[in-house]
N, C-alpha and C positions, 0 to 999 in steps of 0.2 A: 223400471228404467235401467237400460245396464250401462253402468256409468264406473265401470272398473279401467285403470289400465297402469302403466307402468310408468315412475321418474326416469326419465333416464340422461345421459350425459351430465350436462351442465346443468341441468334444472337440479338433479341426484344431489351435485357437489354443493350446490347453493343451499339446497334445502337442510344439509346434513350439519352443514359449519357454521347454526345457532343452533345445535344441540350441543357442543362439547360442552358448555358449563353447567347443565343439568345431568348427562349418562352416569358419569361416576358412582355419584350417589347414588339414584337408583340401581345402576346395576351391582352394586358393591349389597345392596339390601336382598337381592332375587339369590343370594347362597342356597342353594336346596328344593328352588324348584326348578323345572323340566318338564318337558315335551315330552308324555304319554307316563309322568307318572305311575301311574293306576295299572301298567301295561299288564303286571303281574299279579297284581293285589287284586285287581278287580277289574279283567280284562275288557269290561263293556261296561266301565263307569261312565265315559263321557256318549257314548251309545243311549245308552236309559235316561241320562240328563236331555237330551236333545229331543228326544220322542216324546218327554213328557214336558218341555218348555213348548218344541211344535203345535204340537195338539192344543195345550193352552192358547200360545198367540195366535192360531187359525182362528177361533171362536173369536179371540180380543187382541185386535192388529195394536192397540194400545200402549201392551202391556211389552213395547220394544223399548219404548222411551222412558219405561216406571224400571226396568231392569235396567237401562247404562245408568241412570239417575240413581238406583239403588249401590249400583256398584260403584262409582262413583263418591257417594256420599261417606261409605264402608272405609275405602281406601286414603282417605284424607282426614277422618279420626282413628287414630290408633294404627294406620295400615291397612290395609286387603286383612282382616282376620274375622270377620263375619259379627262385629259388635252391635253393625247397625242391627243384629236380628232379635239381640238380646232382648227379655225382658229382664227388670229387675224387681226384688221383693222388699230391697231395701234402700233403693235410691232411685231415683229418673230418670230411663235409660234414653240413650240418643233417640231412638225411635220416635220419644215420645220431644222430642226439642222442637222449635218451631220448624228449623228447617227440614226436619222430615215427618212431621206430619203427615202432608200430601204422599208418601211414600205409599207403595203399594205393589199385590204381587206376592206377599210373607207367605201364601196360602200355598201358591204353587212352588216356593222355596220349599217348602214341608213337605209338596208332593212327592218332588224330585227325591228328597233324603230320606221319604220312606220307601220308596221304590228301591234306592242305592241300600238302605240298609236290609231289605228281604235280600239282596244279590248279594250282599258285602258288607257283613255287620261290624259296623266299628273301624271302616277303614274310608269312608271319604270326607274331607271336612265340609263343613257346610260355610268354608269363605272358599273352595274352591267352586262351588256349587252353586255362587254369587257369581262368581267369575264365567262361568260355563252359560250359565242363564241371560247373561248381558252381551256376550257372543252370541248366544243360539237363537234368542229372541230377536235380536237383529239381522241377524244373517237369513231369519226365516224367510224374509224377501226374496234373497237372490237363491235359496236352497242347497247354498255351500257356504262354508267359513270364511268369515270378511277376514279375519285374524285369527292366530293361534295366542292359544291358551295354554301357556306351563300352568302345571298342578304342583301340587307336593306342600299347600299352603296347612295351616293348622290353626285352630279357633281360640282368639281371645277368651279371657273372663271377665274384664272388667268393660262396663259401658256406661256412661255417663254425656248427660244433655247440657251439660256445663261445655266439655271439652267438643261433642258438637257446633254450637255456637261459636267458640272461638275458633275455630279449624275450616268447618265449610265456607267457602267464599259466597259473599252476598251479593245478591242482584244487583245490589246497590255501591259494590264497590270500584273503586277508580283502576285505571291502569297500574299506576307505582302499588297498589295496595295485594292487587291483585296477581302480578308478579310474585311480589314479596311471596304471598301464598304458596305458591306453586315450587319456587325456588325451595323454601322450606323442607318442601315434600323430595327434593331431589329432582323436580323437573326444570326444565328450561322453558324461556320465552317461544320456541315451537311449539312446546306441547300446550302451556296456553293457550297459544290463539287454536290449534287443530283440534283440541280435545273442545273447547267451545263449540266448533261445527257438530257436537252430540243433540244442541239446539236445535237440530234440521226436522227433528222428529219430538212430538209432544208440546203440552201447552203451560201456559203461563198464566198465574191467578194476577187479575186487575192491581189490585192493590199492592204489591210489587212493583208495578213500573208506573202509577197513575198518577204520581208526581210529576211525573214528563207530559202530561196530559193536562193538565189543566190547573193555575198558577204558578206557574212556574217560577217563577221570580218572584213570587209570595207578593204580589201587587194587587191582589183579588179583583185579578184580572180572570174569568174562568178560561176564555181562551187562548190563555197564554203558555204555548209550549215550550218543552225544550227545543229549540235550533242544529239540535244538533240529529231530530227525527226529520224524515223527510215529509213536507204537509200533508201530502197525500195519506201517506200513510198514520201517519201521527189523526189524521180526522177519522179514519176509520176504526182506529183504536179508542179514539174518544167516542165514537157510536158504539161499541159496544161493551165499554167500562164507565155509561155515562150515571152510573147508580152509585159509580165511585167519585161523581162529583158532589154527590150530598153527603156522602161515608166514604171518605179515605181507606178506611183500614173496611172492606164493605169485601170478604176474600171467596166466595161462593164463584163469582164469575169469572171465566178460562176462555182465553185466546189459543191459535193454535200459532206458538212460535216462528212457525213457519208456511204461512200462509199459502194454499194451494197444493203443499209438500209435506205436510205433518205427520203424513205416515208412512211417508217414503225416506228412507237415510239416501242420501247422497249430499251431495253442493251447496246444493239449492241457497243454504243458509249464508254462505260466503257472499252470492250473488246479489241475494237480497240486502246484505250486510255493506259491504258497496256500494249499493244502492241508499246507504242511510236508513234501511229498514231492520236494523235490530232493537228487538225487544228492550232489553235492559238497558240500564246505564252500564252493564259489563258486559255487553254486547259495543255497545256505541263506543265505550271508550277504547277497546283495540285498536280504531282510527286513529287515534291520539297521539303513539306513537308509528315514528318514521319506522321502523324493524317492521314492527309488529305489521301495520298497515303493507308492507311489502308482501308479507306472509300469506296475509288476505290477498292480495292478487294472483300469487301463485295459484293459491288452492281455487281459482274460478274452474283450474282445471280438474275435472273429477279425475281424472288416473292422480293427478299428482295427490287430491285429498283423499282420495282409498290408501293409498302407500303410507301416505305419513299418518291417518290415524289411525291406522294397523301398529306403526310403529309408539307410537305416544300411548296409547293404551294397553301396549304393550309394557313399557317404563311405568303406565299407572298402577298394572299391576302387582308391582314391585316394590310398590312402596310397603313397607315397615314389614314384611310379612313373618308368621311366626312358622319356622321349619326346624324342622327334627326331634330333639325330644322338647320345645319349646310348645306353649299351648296345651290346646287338647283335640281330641276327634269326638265335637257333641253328640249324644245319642239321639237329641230332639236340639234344633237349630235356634230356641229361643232360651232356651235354659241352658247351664252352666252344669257339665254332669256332678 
């Protein structure tokens, strides 16, 4: 589906003037990176990353929605600095937290950076190689760059499943909580609700949202929804998490977030979301508020939601990142040299 196009005029000025209380911060974090880093150090870094992400998501059109989720998950503990990849020998690294369990993908992370390291040893990091991988896998759709990607990032050492859990946002949380999060990181109420539209593509385990599904109001009542899904959808959701009415916590069965559209990035998600058909309770609760819910009508339009989450993911990569002589450049992407 080509569903690119351009903000422009008045839609540009609306969209841009709920980002000032978020850019600051992030941009004040992005010091030291740039567009084509690697120009000189390893002139066909991001060349070799894209061929071997390609090749990968050709076989597993999947593995577009395990890469923004990876990258994602990386950039909101500790920063963009490649933690989530760690293993640890002496503590329990994020990886291993509940919320990224389901993560996936780490294998062709290792592809990538021994491919970069036969070209260029010892010079790309492997949080930049996160970041290239979440671009490349998603853009592999349309066969060009949804967004640019500055380099120049460098790899944590510490990783920990404790600060995971406190730092990733849960499916389960409300609007104020949910902000709160995001504000933290240096972003603003834009990049909330636009970075959410990443939901467009990839699935969700039942037991995550299956409290919306059936007692709702703890009246043991089983068919008692939340109100806030629309019936239609809320019964088909209940037909296929209905094992999650005898096991709540029952996490083997996967919906595709985006019904019809799972493996396509575009809109889609906004429309549906409007519709009263999002997933989570931090899907639903963007309704909630007045800003926010505006945002979501903007974005029904795909030019406006290619633009603004080019730019939001843009700011996400900026968060906390470690450049210059800060970090390190791992020689293997899960250990610590």
């Amino acid at each position: 589906m080509a569903k690119k196009g351009l903000i422009t005029g008045v839609s540009l000025v609306l969209a841009l003037l709920v980002l000032a209380a978020g850019v600051g911060t992030a941009s004040a974090q992005a010091a030291g990176l740039k567009k084509g880093f690697y120009k000189k150090s390893c002139p066909r870094a991001e060349d070799i990353a894209r061929e071997v992400v390609w090749a990968r998501v050709a076989g597993n059109r999947e593995l577009a929605a395990k890469f923004l989720r990876m990258f994602f998950h990386d950039c909101f503990v500790r920063g963009c600095d490649a933690s989530v990849l760690l293993d640890s020998p002496t503590n329990t690294a994020e990886k291993d937290a509940p919320p990224n369990l389901s993560l996936a993908g780490f294998d062709v992370i290792d592809e990538v950076k021994a491919a970069l390291e036969r070209a260029c040893p010892g010079v790309v990091s492997c949080a930049d190689i996160v970041a290239l991988a979440a671009r490349d896998s998603v853009s592999f759709q349309y066969k060009r760059n949804l967004w640019e990607v500055e380099t120049g990032r460098r790899d944590g050492t510490v990783s920990s499943d404790q600060e995971a859990l406190a730092d990733i946002p849960a499916p389960t949380s409300t609007f104020d909580i949910l902000l709160s999060n995001f504000s933290s990181k240096g972003l603003g109420l834009q990049d909330l609700v636009v970075l959410s539209g990443g939901h467009t593509i990839g699935v969700g385990n039942c037991n995550l949202f299956s409290s919306r599904l059936f007692n709702f109001t703890g009246k043991n009542n089983p068919s008692d929804i939340d109100p806030a899904l629309n019936p239609s959808y809320a019964r088909f959701l209940q037909g296929q998490c209905r094992r999650n009415l005898q096991d709540p916590n029952e996490n083997t069965t996967v919906v595709p977030m985006d019904p019809g559209s799972s493996l396509s990035f575009d809109n889609h998600y906004f429309v549906n979301l409007k519709a009263h058909q999002g997933m989570f309770t931090s899907d639903a609760t963007l309704l909630t508020n007045g800003r926010a819910a505006n945002i979501v009508d903007k974005l029904q339009d795909p030019g406006v939601f290619f633009d603004a989450f080019k730019n939001s993911i843009k700011r996400m990569g900026q968060i906390g990142v470690l450049t210059g002589a800060n970090g390190q450049i791992r020689k293997k992407c899960n250990v610590v040299n």
